[in-house]
Rosetta silent file (secondary structure, phi, psi, omega in degrees, C-alpha in Angstrom):
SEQUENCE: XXXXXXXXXXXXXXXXXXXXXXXXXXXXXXXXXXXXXXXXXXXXXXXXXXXXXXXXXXXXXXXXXXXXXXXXXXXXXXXXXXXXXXXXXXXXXXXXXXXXXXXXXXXXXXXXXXXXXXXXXXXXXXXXXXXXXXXXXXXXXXXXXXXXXXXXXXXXXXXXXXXXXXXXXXXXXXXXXXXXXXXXXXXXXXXXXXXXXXXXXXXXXXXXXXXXXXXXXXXXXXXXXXXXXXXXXXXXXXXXXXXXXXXXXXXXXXXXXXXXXXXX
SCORE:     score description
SCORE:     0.000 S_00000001
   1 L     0.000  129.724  164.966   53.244  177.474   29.605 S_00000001
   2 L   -56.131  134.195  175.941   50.852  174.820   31.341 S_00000001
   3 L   -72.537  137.428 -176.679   49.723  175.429   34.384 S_00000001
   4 L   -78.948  131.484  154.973   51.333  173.333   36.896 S_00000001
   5 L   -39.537  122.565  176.934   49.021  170.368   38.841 S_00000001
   6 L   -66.975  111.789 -179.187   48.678  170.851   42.372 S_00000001
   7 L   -75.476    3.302  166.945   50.625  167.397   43.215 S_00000001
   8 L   -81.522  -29.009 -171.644   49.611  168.218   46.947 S_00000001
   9 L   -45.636  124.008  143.039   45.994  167.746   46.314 S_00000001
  10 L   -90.260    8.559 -158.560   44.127  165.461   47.843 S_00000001
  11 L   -65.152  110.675  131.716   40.584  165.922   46.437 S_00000001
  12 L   110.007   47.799  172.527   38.538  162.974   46.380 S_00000001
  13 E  -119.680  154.256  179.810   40.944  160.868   47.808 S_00000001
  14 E  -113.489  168.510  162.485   39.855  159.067   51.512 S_00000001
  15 E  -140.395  153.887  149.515   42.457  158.260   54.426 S_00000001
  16 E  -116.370  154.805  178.176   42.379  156.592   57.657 S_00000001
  17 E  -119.316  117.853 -170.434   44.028  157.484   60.091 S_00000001
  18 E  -102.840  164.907 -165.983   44.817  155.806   63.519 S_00000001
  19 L    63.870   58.251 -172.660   45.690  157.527   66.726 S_00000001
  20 L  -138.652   38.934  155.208   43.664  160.479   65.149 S_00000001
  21 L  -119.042    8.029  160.436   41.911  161.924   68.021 S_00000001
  22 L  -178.465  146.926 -172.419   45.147  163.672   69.179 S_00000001
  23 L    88.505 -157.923 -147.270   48.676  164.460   68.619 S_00000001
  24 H   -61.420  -58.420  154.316   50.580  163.662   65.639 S_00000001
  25 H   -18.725  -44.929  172.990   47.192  161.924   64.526 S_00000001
  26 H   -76.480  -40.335  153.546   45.210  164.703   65.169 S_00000001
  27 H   -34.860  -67.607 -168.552   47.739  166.719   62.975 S_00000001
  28 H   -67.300  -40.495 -178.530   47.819  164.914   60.526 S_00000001
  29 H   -80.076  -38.709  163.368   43.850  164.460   59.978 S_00000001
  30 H   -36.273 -103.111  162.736   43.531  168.522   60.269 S_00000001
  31 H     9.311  -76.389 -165.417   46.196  168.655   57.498 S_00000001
  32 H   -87.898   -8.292  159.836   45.199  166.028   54.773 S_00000001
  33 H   -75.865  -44.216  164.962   41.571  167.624   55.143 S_00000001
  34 H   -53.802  -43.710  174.144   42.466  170.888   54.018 S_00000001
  35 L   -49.602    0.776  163.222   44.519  169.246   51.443 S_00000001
  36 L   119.302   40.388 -146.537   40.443  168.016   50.085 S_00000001
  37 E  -103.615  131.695  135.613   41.164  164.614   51.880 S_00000001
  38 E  -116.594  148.464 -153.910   38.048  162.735   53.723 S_00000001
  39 E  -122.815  152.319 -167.417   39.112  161.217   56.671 S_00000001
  40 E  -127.680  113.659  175.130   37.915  158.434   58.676 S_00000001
  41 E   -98.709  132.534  157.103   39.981  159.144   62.345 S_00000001
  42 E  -112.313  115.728 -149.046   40.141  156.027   64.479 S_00000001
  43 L  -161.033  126.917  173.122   40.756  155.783   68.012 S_00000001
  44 L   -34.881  -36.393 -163.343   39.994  154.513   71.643 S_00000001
  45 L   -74.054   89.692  165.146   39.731  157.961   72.863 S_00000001
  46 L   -52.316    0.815 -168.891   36.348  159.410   72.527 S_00000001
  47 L   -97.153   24.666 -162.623   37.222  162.463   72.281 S_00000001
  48 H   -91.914  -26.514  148.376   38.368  161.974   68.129 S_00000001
  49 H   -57.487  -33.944  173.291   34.578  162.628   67.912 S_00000001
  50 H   -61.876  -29.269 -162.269   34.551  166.050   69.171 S_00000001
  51 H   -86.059  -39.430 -165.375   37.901  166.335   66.994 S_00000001
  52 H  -107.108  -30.155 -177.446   36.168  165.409   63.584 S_00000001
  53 H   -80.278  -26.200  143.107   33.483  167.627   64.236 S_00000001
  54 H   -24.333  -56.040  168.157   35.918  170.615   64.470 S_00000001
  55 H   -44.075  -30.541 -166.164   37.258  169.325   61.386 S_00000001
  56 H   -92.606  -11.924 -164.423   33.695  169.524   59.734 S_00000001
  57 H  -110.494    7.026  167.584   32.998  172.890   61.045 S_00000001
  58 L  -114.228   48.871  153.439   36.390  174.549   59.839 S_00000001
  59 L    98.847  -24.792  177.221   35.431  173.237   56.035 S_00000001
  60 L   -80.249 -167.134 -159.540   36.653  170.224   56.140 S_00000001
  61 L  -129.590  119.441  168.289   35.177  166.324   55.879 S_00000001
  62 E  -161.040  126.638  142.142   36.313  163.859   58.740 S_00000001
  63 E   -81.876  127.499  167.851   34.027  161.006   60.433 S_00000001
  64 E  -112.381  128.732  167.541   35.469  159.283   63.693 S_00000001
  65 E  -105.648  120.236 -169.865   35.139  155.379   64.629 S_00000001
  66 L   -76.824  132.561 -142.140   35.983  154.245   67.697 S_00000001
  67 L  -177.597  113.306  177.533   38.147  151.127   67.176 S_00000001
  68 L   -94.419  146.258  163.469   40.926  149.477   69.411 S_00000001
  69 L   -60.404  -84.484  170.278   43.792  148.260   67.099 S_00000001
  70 L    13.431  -32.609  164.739   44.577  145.554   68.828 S_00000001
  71 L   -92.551   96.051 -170.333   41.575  143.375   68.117 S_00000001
  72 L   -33.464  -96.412 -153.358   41.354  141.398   64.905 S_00000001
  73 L   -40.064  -53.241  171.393   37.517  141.418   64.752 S_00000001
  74 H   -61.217  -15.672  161.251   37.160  145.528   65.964 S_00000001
  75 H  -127.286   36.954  144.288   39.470  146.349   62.871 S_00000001
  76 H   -82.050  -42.715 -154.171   37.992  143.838   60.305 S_00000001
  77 H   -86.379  -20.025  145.158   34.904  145.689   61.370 S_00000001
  78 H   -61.578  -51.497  173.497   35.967  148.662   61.231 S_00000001
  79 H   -65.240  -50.347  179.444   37.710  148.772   58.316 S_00000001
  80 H   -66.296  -25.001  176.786   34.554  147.261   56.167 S_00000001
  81 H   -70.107  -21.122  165.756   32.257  150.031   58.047 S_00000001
  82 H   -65.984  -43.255  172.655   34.667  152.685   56.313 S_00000001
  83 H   -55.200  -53.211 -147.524   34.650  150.778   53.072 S_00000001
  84 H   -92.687  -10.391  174.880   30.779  150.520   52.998 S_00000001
  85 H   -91.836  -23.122 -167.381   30.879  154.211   54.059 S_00000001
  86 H   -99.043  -55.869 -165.112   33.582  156.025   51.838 S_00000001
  87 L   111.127  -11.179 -168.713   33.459  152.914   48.904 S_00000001
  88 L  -173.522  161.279  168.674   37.332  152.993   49.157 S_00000001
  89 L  -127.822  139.416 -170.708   40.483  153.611   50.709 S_00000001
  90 L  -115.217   -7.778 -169.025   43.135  155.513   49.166 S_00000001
  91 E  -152.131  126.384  156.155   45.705  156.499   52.369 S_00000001
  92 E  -111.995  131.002 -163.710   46.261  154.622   55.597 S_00000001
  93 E  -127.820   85.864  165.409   48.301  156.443   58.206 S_00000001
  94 E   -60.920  114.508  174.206   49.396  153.727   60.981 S_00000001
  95 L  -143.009   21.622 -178.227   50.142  156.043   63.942 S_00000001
  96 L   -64.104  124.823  150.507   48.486  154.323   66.731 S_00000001
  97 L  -148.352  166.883  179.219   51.307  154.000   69.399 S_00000001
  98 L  -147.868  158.118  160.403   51.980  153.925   73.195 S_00000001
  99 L  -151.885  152.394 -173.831   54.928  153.642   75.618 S_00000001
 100 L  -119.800   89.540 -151.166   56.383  152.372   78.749 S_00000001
 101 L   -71.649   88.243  143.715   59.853  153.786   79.647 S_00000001
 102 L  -138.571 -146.663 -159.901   61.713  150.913   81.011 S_00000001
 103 L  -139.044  156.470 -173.273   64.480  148.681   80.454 S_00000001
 104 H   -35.865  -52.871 -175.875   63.810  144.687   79.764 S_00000001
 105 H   -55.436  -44.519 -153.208   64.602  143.845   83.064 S_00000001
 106 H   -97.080  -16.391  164.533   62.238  146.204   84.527 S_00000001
 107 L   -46.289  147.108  167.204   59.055  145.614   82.057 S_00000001
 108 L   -92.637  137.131  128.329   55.922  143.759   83.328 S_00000001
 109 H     5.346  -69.020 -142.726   54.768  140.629   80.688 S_00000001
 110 H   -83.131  -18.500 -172.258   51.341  142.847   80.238 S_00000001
 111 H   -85.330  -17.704  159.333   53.264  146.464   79.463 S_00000001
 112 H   -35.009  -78.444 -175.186   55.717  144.477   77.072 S_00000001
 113 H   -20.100  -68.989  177.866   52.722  143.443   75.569 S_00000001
 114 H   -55.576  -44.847  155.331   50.754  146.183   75.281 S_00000001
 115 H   -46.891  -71.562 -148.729   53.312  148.650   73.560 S_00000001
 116 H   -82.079  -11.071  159.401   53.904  145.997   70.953 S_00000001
 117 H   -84.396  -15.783  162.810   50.221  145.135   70.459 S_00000001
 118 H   -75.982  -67.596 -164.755   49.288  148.801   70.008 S_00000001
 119 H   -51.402  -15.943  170.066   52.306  149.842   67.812 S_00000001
 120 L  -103.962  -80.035 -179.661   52.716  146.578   65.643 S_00000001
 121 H   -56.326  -18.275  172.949   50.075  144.318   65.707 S_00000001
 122 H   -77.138  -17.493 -178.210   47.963  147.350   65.462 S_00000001
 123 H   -77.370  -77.884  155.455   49.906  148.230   62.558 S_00000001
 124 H    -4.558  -62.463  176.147   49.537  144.611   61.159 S_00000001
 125 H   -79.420  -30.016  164.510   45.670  144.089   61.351 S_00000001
 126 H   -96.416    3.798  162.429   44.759  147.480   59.713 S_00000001
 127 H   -98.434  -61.725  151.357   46.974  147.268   56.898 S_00000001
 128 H    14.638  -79.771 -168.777   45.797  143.389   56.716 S_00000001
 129 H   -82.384  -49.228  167.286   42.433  144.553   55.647 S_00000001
 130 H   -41.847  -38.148  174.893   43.159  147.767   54.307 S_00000001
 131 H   -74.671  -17.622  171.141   45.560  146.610   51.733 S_00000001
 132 H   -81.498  -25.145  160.710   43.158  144.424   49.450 S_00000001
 133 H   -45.946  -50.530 -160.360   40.836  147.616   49.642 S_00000001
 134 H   -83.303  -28.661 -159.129   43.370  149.782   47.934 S_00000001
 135 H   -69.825  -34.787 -163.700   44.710  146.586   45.672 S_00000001
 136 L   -82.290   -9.435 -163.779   41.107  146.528   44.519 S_00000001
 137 L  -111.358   -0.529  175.446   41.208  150.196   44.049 S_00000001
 138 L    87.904  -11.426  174.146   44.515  150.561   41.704 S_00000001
 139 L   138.966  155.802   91.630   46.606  151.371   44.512 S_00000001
 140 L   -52.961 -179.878  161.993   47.618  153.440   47.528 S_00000001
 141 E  -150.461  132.433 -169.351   50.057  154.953   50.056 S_00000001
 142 E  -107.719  121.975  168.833   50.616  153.209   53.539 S_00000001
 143 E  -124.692  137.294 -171.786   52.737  155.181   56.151 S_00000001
 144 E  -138.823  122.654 -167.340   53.576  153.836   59.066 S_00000001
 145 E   -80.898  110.742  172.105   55.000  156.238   62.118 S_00000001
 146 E  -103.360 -158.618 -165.862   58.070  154.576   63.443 S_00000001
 147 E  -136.425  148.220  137.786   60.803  156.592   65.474 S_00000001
 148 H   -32.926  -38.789  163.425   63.976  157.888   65.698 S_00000001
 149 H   -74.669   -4.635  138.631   64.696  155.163   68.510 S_00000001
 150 H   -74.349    6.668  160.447   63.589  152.663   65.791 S_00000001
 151 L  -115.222    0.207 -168.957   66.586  153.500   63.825 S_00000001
 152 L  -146.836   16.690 -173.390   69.406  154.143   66.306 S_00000001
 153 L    49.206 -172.606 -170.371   67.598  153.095   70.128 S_00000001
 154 L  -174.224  169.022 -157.941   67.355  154.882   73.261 S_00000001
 155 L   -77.333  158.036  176.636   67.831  154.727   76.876 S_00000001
 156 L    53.393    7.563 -165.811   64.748  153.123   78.946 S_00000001
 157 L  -160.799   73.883 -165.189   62.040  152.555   76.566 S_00000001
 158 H   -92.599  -40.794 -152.081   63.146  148.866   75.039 S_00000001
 159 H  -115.854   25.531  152.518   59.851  147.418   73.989 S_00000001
 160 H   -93.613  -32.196  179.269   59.158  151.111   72.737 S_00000001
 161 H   -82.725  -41.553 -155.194   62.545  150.837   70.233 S_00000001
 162 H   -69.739  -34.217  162.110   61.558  147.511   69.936 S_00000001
 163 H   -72.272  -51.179  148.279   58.285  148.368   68.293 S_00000001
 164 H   -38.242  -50.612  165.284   59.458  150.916   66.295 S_00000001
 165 H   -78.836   -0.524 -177.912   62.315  149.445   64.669 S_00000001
 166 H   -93.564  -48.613 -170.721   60.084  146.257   63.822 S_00000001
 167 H   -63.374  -47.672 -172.161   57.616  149.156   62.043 S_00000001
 168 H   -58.971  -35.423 -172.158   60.834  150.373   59.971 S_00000001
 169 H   -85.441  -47.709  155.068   61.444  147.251   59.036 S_00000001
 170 H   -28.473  -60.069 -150.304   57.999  145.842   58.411 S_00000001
 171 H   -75.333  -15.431  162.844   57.324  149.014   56.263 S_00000001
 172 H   -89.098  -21.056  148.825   60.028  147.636   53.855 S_00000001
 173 H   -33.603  -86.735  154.444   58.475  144.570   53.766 S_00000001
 174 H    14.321  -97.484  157.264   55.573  146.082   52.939 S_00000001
 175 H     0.352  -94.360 -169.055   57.079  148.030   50.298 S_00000001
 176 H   -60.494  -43.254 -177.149   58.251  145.097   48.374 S_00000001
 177 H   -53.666  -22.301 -144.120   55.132  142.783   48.965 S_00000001
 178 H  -134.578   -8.117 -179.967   52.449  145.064   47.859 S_00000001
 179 H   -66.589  -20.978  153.576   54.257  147.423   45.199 S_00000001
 180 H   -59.875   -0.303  176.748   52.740  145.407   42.453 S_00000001
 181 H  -107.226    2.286  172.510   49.103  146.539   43.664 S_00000001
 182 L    77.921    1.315  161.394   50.856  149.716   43.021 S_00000001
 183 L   -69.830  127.892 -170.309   50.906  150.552   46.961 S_00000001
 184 E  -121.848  160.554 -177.250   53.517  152.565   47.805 S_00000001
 185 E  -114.795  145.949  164.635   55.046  152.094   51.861 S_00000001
 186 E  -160.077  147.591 -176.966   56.726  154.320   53.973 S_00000001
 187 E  -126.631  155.155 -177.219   57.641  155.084   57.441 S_00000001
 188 E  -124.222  134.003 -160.154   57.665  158.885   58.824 S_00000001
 189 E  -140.553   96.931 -145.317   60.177  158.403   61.888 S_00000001
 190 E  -108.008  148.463  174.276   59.501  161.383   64.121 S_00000001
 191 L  -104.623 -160.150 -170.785   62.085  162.815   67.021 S_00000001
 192 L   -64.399  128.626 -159.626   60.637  164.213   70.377 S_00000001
 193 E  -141.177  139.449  175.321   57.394  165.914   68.839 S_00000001
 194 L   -57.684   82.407 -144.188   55.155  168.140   71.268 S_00000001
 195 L  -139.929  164.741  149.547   52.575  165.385   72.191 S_00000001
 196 H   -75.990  -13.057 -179.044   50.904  164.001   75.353 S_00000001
 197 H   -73.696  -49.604  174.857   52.658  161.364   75.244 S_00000001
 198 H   -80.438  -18.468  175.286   55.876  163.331   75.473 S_00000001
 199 H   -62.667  -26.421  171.928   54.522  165.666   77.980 S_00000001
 200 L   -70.447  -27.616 -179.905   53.521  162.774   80.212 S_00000001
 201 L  -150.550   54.680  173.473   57.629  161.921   80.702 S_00000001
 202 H   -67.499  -32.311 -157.807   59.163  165.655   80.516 S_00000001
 203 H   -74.113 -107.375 -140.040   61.614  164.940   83.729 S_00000001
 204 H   -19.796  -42.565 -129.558   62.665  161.654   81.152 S_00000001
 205 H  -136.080   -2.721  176.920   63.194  163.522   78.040 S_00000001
 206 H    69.060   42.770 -171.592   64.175  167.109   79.554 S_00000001
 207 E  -104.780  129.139 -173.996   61.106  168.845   78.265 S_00000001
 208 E  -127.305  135.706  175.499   61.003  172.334   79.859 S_00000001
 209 E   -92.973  104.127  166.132   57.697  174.738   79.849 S_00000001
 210 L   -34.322  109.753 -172.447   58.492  178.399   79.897 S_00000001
 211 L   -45.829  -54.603 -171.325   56.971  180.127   82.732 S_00000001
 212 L   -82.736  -78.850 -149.781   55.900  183.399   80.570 S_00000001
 213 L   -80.114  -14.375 -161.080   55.493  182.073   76.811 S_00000001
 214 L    -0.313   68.793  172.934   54.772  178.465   77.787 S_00000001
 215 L  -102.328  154.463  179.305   56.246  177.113   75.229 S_00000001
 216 E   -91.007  112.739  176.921   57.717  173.745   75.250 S_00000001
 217 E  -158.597  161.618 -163.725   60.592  173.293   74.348 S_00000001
 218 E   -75.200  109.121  174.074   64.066  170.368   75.120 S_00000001
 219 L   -60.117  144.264 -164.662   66.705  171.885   77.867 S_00000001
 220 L    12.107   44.084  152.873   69.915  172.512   75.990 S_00000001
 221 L   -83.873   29.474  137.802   69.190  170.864   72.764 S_00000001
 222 L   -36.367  -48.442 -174.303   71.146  172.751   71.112 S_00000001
 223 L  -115.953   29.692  156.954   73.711  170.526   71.423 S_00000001
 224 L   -98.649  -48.010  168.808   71.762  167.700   70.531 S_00000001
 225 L  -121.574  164.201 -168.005   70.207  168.702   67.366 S_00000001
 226 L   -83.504  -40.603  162.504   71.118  171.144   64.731 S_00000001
 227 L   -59.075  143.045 -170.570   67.565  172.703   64.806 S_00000001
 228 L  -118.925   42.784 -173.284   67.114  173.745   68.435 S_00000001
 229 L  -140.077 -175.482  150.645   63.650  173.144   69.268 S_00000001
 230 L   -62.691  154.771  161.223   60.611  169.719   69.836 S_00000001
 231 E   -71.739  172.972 -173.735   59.062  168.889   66.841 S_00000001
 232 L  -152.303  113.362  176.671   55.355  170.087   66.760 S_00000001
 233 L   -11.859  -47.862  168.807   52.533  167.527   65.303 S_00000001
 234 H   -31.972  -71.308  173.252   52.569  170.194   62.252 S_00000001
 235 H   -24.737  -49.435 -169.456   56.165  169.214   61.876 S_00000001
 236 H   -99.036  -27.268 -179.846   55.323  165.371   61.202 S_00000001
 237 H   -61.985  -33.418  177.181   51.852  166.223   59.394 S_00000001
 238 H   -68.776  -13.499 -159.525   53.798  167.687   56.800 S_00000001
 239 H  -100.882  -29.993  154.286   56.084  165.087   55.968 S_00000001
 240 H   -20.999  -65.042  171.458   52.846  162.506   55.914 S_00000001
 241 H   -49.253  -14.945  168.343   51.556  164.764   53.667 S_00000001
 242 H   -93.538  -19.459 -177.300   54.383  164.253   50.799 S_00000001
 243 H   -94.012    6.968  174.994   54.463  161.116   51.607 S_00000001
 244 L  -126.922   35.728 -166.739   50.929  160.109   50.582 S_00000001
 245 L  -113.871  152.700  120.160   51.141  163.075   48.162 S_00000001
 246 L   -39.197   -5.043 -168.082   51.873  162.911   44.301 S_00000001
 247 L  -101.320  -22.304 -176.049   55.038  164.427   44.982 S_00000001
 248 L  -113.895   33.729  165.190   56.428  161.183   46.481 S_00000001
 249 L   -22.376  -59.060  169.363   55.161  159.093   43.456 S_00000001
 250 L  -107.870   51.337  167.349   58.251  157.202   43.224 S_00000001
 251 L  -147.362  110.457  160.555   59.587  156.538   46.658 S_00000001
 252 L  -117.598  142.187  172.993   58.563  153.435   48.480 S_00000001
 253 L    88.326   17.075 -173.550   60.132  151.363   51.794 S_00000001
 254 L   -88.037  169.916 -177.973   61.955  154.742   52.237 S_00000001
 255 E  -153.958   94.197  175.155   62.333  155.657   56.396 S_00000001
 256 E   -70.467  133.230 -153.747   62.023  159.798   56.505 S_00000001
 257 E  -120.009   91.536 -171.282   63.881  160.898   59.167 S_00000001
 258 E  -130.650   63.193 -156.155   61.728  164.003   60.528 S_00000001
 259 L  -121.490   28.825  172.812   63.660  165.384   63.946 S_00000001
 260 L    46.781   32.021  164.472   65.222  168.432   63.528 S_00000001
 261 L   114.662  -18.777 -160.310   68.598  166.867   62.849 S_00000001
 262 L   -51.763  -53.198  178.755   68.942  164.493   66.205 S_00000001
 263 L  -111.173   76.911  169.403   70.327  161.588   64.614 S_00000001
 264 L   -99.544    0.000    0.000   72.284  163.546   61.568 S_00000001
């Protein structure tokens, strides 16, 4: 019998990653470095340096570049200083996002704005550039972190569903546009995941800290989801990881559902 190929491997494959100095991002870069990955984490947040050098000094390979999505010219410029550093790209992980829990009526112009220029347009401009890198390169796999509230919505947080369900939809775009470069698409669609972001709106979302264990975890969601706990960055790193794996060879435009059951 042949020994089986690890199909998890990543070894001598590069990814970027956005949102990568913490949270799901941060996961996620951890993760695909053990798998042999090197990673180029990009982020506003200075502290995704401090982040990659942890990465280098528990075995792994990660460089960080500071880089708002949002700006055509900072992620043209970005993107070729990765190219001219790595030579290639082989995995892009759009995960940049932010939100502002209100309802249309209640939105400002600039926080509309802002949610949908980090989560979309940032999604837009690094896949832009990124995808003739890969095209030139035989191919990739593009994941893009959408939501549970981009497939079924949610209370308060409109131009947060709104952004999200435009990334589910984009990423089948995607899909179909670019699968002849052999690019495969995907969105990883995460439910309330242990984050700052969710920590940051606990009274919204009913996130309760245990006095003794302080662990985090969703008052009575039990009887929300069939799993009974938050998701944990881990949680979502893993399902990145199959999807920018060999193991998901043939599935593109697909929109993994990774929530412990919430919208079954």
């Amino acid at each position: 019998m042949e020994k089986k190929i690890d199909k998890l491997s990543l070894e001598g494959k590069v990814a970027i990653i956005s949102g990568g100095a913490s949270g799901i991002g941060l996961g996620t870069a951890k993760l695909l470095a053990q798998h042999g990955a090197k990673i180029a984490m990009i982020d506003v947040n200075d502290e995704g340096k401090k982040e990659a050098d942890k990465i280098n000094k528990e075995g792994g390979y990660a460089e960080f570049f500071k880089c708002d999505v949002t700006s055509y010219e900072n992620v043209k410029n970005t993107v070729n200083e990765i190219k001219d550093r790595f030579d290639k790209v082989d995995i892009l992980f759009n995960n940049a996002g932010v939100t502002v829990r209100k309802t249309v009526v209640e939105l400002e112009e600039h926080e509309w704005d802002f949610v949908i220029n980090v989560g979309l347009k940032g999604t837009y401009l690094l896949s832009k550039f990124v995808i003739p890198i890969m095209a030139e390169n035989g191919g990739g796999s593009i994941i893009n972190t959408g939501s549970g509230w981009g497939l079924k919505g949610g209370d308060d947080a409109a131009a947060y569903c709104a952004v999200k369900g435009g990334i589910v939809n984009l990423t089948r775009a995607m899909a179909i546009d670019h699968g002849k470069d052999n690019i495969r698409v995907n969105s990883v669609n995460p439910g309330d995941t242990d984050t700052a972001m969710l920590r940051d709106e606990g009274v919204q979302t009913g996130l309760v800290k245990d006095a003794e264990s302080e662990e985090i975890y969703l008052k009575d969601c039990g009887t929300d989801r069939p799993l009974a706990r938050i998701g944990m960055p881990e949680d979502i790193a893993n399902a990145v990881l199959f999807l920018c794996s060999d193991l998901s060879s043939w599935v593109t435009g697909s929109a993994l559902v990774v929530d412990g059951g919430g919208i079954a």
